[in-house]
VOKOL-351969 format. One record per atom (N, C-alpha, C, O): residue in three letters; x, y, z. Coordinates in pm, whole numbers, plus 50000, padded with zeros to 5 digits. Layout:
% VOKOL-351969
AlaXYZ...
END
This chain:
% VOKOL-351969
Unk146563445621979Unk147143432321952Unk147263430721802Unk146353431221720Unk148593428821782Unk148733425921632Unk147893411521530Unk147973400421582Unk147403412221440Unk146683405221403Unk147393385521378Unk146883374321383Unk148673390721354Unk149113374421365Unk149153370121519Unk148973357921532Unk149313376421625Unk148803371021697Unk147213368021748Unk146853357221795Unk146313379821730Unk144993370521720Unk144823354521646Unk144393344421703Unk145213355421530Unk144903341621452Unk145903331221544Unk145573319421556Unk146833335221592Unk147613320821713Unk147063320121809Unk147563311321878Unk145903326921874Unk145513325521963Unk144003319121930Unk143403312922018Unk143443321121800Unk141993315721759Unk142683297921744Unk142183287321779Unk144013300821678Unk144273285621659Unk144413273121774Unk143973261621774Unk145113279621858Unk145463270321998Unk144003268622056Unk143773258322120Unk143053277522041Unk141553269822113Unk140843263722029Unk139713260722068Unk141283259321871Unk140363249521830Unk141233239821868Unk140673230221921Unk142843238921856Unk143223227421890Unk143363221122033Unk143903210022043Unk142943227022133Unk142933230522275Unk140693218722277Unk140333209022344Unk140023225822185Unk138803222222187Unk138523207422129Unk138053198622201Unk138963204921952Unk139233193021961Unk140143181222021Unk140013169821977Unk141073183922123Unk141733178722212Unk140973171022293Unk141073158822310Unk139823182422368Unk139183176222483Unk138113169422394Unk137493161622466Unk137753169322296Unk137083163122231Unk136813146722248Unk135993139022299Unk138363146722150Unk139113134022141Unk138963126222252Unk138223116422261Unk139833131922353Unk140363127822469Unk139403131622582Unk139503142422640Unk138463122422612Unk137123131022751Unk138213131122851Unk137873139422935Unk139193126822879Unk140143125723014Unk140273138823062Unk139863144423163Unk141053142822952Unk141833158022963Unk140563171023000Unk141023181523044Unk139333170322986Unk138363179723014Unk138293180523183Unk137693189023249Unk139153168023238Unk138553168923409Unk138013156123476Unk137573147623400Unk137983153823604Unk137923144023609Unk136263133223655Unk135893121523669Unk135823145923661Unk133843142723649Unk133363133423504Unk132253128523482Unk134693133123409Unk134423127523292Unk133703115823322Unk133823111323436Unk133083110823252Unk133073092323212Unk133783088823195Unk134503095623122Unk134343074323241Unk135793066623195Unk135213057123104Unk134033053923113Unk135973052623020Unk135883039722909Unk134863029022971Unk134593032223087Unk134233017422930Unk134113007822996Unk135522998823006Unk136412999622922Unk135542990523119Unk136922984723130Unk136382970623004Unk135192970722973Unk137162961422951Unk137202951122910Unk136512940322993Unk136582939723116Unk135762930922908Unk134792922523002Unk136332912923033Unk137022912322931Unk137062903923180Unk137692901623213Unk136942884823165Unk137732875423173Unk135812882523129Unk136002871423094Unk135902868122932Unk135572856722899Unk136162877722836Unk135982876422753Unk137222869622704Unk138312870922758Unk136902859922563Unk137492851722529Unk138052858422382Unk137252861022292Unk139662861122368Unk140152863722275Unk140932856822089Unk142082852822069Unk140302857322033Unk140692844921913Unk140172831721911Unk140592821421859Unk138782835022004Unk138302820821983Unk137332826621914Unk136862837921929Unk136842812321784Unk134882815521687Unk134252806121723Unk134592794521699Unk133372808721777Unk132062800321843Unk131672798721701Unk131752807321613Unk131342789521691Unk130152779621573Unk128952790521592Unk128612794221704Unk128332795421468Unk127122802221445Unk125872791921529Unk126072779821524Unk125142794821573Unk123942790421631Unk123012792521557Unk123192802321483Unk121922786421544Unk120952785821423Unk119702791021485Unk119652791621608Unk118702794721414Unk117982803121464Unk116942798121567Unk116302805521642Unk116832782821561Unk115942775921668Unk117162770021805Unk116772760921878Unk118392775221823Unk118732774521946Unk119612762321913Unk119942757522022Unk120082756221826Unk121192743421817Unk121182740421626Unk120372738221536Unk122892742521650Unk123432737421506Unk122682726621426Unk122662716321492Unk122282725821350Unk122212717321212Unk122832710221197Unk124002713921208Unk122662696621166Unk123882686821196Unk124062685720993Unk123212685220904Unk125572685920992Unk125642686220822Unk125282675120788Unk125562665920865Unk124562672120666Unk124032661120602Unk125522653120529Unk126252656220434Unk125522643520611Unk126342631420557Unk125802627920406Unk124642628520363Unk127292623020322Unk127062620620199Unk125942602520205Unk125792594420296Unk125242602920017Unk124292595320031Unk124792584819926Unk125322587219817Unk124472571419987Unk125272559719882Unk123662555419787Unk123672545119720Unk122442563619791Unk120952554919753Unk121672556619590Unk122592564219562Unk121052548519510Unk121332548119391Unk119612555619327Unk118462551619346Unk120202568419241Unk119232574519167Unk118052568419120Unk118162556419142Unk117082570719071Unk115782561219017Unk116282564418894Unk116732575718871Unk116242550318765Unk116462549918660Unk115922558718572Unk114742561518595Unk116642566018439Unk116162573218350Unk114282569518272Unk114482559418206Unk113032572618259Unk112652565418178Unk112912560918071Unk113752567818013Unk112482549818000Unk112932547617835Unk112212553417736Unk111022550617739Unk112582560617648Unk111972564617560Unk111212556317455Unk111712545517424Unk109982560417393Unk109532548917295Unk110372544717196Unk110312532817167Unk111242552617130Unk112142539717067Unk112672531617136Unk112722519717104Unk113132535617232Unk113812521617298Unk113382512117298Unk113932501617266Unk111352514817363Unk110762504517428Unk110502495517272Unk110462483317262Unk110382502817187Unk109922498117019Unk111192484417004Unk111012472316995Unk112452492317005Unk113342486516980Unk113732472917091Unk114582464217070Unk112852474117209Unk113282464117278Unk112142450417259Unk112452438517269Unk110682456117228Unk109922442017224Unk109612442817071Unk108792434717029Unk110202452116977Unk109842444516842Unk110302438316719Unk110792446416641Unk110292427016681Unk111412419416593Unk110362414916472Unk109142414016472Unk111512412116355Unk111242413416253Unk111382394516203Unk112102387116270Unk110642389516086Unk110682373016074Unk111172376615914Unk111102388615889Unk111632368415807Unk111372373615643Unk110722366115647Unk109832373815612Unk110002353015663Unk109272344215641Unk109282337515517Unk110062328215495Unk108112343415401Unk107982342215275Unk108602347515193Unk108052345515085Unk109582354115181Unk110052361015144Unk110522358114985Unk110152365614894Unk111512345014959Unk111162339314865Unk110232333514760Unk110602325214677Unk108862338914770Unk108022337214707Unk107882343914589Unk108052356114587Unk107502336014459Unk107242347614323Unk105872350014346Unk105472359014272Unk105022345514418Unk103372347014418Unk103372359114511Unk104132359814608Unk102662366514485Unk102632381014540Unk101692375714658Unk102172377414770Unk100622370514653Unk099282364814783Unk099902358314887Unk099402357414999Unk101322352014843Unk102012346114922Unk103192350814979Unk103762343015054Unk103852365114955Unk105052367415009Unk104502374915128Unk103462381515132Unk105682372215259Unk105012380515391Unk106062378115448Unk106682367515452Unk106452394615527Unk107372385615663Unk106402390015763Unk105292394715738Unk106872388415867Unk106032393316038Unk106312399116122Unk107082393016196Unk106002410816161Unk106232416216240Unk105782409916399Unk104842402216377Unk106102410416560Unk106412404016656Unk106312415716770Unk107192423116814Unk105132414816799Unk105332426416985Unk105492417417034Unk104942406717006Unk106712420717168Unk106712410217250Unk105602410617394Unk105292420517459Unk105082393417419Unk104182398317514Unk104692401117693Unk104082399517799Unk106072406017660Unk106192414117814Unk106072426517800Unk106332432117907Unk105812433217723Unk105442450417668Unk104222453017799Unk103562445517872Unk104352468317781Unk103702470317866Unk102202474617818Unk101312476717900Unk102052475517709Unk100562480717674Unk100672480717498Unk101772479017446Unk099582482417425Unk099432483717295Unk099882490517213Unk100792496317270Unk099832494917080Unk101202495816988Unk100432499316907Unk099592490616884Unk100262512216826Unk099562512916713Unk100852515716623Unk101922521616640Unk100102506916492Unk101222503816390Unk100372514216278Unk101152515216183Unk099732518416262Unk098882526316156Unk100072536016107Unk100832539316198Unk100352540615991Unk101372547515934Unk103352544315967Unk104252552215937Unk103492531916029Unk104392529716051Unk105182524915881Unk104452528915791Unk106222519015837Unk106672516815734Unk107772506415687Unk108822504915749Unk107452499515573Unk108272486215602Unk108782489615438Unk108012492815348Unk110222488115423Unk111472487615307Unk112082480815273Unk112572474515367Unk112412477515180Unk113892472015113Unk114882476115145Unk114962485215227Unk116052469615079Unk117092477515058Unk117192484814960Unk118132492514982Unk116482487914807Unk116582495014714Unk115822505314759Unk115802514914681Unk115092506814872Unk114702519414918Unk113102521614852Unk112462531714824Unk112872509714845Unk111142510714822Unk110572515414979Unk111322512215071Unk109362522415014Unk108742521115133Unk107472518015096Unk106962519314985Unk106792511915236Unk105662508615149Unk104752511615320Unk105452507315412Unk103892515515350Unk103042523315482Unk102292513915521Unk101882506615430Unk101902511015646Unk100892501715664Unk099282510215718Unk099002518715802Unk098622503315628Unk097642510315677Unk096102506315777Unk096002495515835Unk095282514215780Unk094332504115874Unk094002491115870Unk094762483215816Unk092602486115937Unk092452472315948Unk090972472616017Unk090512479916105Unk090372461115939Unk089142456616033Unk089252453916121Unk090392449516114Unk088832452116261Unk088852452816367Unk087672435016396Unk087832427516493Unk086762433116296Unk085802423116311Unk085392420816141Unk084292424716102Unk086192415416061Unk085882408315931Unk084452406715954Unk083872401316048Unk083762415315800Unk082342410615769Unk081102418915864Unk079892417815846Unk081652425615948Unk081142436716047Unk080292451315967Unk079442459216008Unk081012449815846Unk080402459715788Unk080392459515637Unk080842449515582Unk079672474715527Unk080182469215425Unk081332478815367Unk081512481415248Unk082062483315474Unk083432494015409Unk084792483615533Unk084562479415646Unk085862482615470Unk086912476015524Unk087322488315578Unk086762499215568Unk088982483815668Unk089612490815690Unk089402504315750Unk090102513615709Unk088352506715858Unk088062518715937Unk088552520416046Unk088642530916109Unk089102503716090Unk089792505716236Unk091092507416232Unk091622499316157Unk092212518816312Unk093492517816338Unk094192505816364Unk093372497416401Unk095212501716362Unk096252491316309Unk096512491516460Unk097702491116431Unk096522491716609Unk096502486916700Unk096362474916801Unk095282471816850Unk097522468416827Unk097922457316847Unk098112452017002Unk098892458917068Unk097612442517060Unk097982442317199Unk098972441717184Unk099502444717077Unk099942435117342Unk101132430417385Unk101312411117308Unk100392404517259Unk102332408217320Unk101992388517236Unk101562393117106Unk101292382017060Unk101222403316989Unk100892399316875Unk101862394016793Unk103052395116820Unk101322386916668Unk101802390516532Unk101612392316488Unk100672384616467Unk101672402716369Unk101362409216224Unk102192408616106Unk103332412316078Unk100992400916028Unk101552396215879Unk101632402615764Unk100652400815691Unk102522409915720Unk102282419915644Unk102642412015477Unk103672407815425Unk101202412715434Unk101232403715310Unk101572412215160Unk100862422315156Unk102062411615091Unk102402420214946Unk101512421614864Unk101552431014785Unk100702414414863Unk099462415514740Unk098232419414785Unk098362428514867Unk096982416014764Unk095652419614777Unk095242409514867Unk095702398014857Unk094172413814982Unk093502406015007Unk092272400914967Unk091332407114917Unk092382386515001Unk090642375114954Unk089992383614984Unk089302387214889Unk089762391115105Unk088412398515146Unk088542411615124Unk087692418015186Unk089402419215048Unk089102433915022Unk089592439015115Unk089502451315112Unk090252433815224Unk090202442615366Unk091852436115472Unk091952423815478Unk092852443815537Unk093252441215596Unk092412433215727Unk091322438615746Unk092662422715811Unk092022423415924Unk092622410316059Unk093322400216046Unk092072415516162Unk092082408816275Unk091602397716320Unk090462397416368Unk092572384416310Unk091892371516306Unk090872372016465Unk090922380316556Unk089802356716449Unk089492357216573Unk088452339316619Unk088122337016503Unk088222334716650Unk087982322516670Unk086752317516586Unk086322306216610Unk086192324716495Unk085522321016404Unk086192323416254Unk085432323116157Unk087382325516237Unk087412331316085Unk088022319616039Unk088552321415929Unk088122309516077Unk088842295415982Unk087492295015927Unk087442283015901Unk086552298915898Unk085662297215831Unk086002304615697Unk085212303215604Unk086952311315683Unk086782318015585Unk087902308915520Unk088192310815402Unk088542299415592Unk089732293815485Unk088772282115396Unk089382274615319Unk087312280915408Unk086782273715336Unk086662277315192Unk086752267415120Unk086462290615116Unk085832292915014Unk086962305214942Unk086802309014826Unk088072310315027Unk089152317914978Unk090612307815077Unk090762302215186Unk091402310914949Unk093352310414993Unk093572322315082Unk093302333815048Unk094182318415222Unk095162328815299Unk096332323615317Unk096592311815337Unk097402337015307Unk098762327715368Unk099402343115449Unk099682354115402Unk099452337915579Unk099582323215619Unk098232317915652Unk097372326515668Unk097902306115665Unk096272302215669Unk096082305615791Unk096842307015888Unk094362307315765Unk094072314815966Unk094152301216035Unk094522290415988Unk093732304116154Unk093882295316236Unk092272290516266Unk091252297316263Unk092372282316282Unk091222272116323Unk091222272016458Unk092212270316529Unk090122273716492Unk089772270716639Unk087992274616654Unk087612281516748Unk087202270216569Unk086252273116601Unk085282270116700Unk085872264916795Unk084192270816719Unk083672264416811Unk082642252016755Unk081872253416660Unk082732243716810Unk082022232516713Unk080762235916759Unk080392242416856Unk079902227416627Unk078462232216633Unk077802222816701Unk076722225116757Unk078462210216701Unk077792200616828Unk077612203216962Unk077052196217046Unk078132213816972Unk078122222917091Unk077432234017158Unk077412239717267Unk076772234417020Unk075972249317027Unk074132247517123Unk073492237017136Unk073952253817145Unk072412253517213Unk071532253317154Unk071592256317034Unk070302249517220Unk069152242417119Unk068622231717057Unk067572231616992Unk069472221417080Unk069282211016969Unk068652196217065Unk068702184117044Unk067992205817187Unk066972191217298Unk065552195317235Unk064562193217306Unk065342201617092Unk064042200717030Unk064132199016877Unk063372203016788Unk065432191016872Unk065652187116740Unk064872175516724Unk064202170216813Unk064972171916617Unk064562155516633Unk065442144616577Unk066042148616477Unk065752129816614Unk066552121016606Unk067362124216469Unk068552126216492Unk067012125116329Unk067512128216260Unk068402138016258Unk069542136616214Unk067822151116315Unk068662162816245Unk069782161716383Unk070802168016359Unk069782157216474Unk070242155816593Unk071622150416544Unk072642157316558Unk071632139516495Unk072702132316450Unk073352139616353Unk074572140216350Unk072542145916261Unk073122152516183Unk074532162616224Unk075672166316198Unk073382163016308Unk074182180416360Unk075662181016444Unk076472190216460Unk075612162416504Unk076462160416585Unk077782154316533Unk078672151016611Unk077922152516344Unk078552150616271Unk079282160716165Unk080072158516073Unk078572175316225Unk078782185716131Unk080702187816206Unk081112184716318Unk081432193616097Unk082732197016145Unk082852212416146Unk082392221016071Unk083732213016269Unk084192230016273Unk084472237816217Unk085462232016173Unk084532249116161Unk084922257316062Unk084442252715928Unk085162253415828Unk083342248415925Unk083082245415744Unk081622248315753Unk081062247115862Unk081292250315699Unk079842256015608Unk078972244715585Unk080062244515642Unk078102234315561Unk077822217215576Unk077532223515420Unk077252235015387Unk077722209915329Unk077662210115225Unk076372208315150Unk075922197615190Unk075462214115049Unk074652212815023Unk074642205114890Unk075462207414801Unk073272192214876Unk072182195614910Unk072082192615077Unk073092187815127Unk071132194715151Unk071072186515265Unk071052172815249Unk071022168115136Unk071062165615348Unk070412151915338Unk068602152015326Unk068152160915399Unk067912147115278Unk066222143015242Unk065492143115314Unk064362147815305Unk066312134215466Unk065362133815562Unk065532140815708Unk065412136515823Unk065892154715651Unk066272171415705Unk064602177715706Unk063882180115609Unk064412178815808Unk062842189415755Unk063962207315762Unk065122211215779Unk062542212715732Unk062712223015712Unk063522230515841Unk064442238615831Unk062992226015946Unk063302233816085Unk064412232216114Unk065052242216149Unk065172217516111Unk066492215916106Unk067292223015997Unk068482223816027Unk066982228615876Unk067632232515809Unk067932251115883Unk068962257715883Unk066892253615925Unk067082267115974Unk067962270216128Unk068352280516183Unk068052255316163Unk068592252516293Unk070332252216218Unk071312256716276Unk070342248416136Unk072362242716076Unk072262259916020Unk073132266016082Unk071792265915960Unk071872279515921Unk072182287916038Unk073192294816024Unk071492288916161Unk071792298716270Unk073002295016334Unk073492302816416Unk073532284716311Unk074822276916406Unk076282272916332Unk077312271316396Unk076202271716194Unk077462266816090Unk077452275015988Unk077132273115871Unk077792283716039Unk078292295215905Unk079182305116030Unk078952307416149Unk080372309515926Unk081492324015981Unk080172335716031Unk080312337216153Unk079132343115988Unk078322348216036Unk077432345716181Unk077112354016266Unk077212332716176Unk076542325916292Unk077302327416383Unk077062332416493Unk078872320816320Unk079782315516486Unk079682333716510Unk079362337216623Unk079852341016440Unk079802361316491Unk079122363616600Unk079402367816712Unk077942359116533Unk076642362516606Unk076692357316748Unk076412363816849Unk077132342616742Unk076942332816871Unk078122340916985Unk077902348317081Unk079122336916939Unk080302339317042Unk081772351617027Unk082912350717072Unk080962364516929Unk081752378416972Unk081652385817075Unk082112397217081Unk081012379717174Unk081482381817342Unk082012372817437Unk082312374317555Unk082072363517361Unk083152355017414Unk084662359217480Unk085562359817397Unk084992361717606Unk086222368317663Unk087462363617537Unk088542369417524Unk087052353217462Unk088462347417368Unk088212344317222Unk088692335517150Unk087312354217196Unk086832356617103Unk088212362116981Unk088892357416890Unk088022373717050Unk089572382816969Unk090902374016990Unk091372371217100Unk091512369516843Unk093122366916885Unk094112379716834Unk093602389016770Unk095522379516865Unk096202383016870Unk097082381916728Unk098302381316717Unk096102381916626Unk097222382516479Unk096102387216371Unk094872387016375Unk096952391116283Unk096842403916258Unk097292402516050Unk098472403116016Unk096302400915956Unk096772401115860Unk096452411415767Unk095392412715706Unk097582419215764Unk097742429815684Unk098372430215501Unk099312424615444Unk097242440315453Unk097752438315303Unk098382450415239Unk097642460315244Unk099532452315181Unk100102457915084Unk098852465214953Unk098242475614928Unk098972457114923Unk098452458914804Unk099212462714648Unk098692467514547Unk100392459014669Unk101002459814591Unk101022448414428Unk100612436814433Unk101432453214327Unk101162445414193Unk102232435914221Unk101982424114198Unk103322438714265Unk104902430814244Unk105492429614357Unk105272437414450Unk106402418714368Unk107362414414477Unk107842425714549Unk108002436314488Unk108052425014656Unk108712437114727Unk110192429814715Unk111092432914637Unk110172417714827Unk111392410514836Unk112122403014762Unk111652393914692Unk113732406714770Unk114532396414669Unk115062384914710Unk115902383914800Unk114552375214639Unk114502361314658Unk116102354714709Unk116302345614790Unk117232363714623Unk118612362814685Unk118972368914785Unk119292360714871Unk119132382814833Unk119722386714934Unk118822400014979Unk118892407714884Unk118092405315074Unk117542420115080Unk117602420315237Unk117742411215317Unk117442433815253Unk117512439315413Unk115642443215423Unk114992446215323Unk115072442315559Unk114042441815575Unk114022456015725Unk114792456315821Unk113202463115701Unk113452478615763Unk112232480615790Unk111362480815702Unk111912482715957Unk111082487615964Unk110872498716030Unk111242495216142Unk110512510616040Unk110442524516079Unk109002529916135Unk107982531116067Unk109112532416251Unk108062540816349Unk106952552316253Unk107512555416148Unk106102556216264Unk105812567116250Unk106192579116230Unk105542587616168Unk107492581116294Unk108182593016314Unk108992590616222Unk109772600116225Unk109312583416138Unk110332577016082Unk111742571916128Unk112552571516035Unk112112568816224Unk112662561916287Unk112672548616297Unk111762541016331Unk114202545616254Unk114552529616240Unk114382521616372Unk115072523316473Unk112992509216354Unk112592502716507Unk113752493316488Unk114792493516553Unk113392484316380Unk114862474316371Unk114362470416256Unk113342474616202Unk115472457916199Unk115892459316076Unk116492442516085Unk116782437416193Unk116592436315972Unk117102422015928Unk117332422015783Unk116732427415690Unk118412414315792Unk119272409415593Unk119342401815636Unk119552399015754Unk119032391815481Unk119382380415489Unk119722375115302Unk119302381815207Unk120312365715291Unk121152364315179Unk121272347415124Unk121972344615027
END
């Protein structure tokens, strides 16, 4: 057999082999047939995916709730409860020029003013710094931070203070408007001494005495003559700025809410004709600001 015909004859049984391959029919009829088509199967229809617990997810309908508000940042809140007064501003007496600063009392909590900063318009700054916390409490001023409830005011004065010391008024210090100038003057509200305890072992004299003494003042010396000694030590523990300390700094209303702060400056800050009044955070950031002319 000539060799081109061997190779036509190797060829027709591979294509003879992959034939029946292809096609299981053509091998005979013991083959397997196809499976037929399921007769109920459904053509070009998409069933909705089923979820893995046995029923669709129902899509979340859109939502009309209105977001919870941004918080406010502390400038804001600065800028929303704190305002500025010029007050004194016109003053040539340095003891006497002041404007005021104003937390408002719907704030939500306390305010330290310690390194905050108050300007002109020529661009002076001038820092505020600590504060007594209890005038006469000690013998160094100014150890307590400049921290203010909600409702204060703070007087920020240009010159020196009578007492050496920024500080925190409180229901005994109109005693001190007896023997030094403040401006603005403290407030009076002391507690009268006709009031005070002890005095069902006085005797008729000092009794009367005592029931004529006035609030916030110091009784003037000499005594009256027919004062013994005991009554004199009785008007000493009860009518003096030290005493009312002693008596009623636990008093729930003891502490008020103002606040006189000193500069300490030699010269006017403010111009008597026209200046802008600036006050700035800690961070240095403008809280707010007033001109006036």
């Amino acid at each position: 057999m000539e060799q081109g015909t061997v190779i036509l004859v190797i060829l027709l049984i591979v294509i003879f082999a992959f034939a029946a391959l292809s096609f299981p029919g053509l091998a005979g009829n013991n083959s397997p047939s196809a499976t037929p088509p399921n007769p109920k199967a459904e053509f070009g229809v998409i069933h909705e995916q089923k979820s893995f617990f046995g029923s669709t997810p129902p899509t979340p309908s859109p939502t009309n709730e209105t977001p919870p508000p941004t918080p406010q940042s502390n400038l804001e809140l600065q800028k929303k409860y704190i305002s500025l007064s010029k007050r004194n501003t016109d003053q040539r007496d340095i003891s006497q020029e002041y404007v005021q600063i104003s937390y408002s009392s719907s704030a939500n909590e306390s305010l330290a003013l310690t390194d905050w900063a108050i300007s002109n318009s020529r661009g002076e700054s001038f820092k505020l710094g600590n504060t007594t916390q209890l005038p006469g409490s000690g013998p160094v001023g100014n150890q307590d931070r400049l921290i203010v409830p909600k409702g204060s005011s703070v007087y920020i004065i240009t010159g020196q203070s009578p007492r050496g010391e920024s500080f925190r008024a409180n229901k005994c210090v109109d005693y001190l408007n007896q023997f030094k100038k403040f401006t603005p003057s403290l407030p009076g509200s002391c507690p009268s001494p006709k009031n005070e305890q002890g005095q069902e072992t006085l005797n008729d004299a000092c009794y009367l005495y005592v029931q004529r003494l006035s609030s916030c003042q110091m009784p003037s010396t000499p005594y009256p003559l027919n004062l013994d000694n005991t009554c004199i030590e009785y008007v000493l523990k009860i009518a003096s700025y030290d005493a009312c300390v002693r008596l009623h700094k636990n008093d729930p209303d003891f502490y008020k809410n103002e606040y006189w702060t000193y500069l300490n400056r030699p010269n006017e800050i403010w111009s008597q004709v026209r200046d802008s009044i600036i006050l700035r955070n800690s961070r240095g950031e403008v809280v707010t600001t007033i001109s006036y002319q």
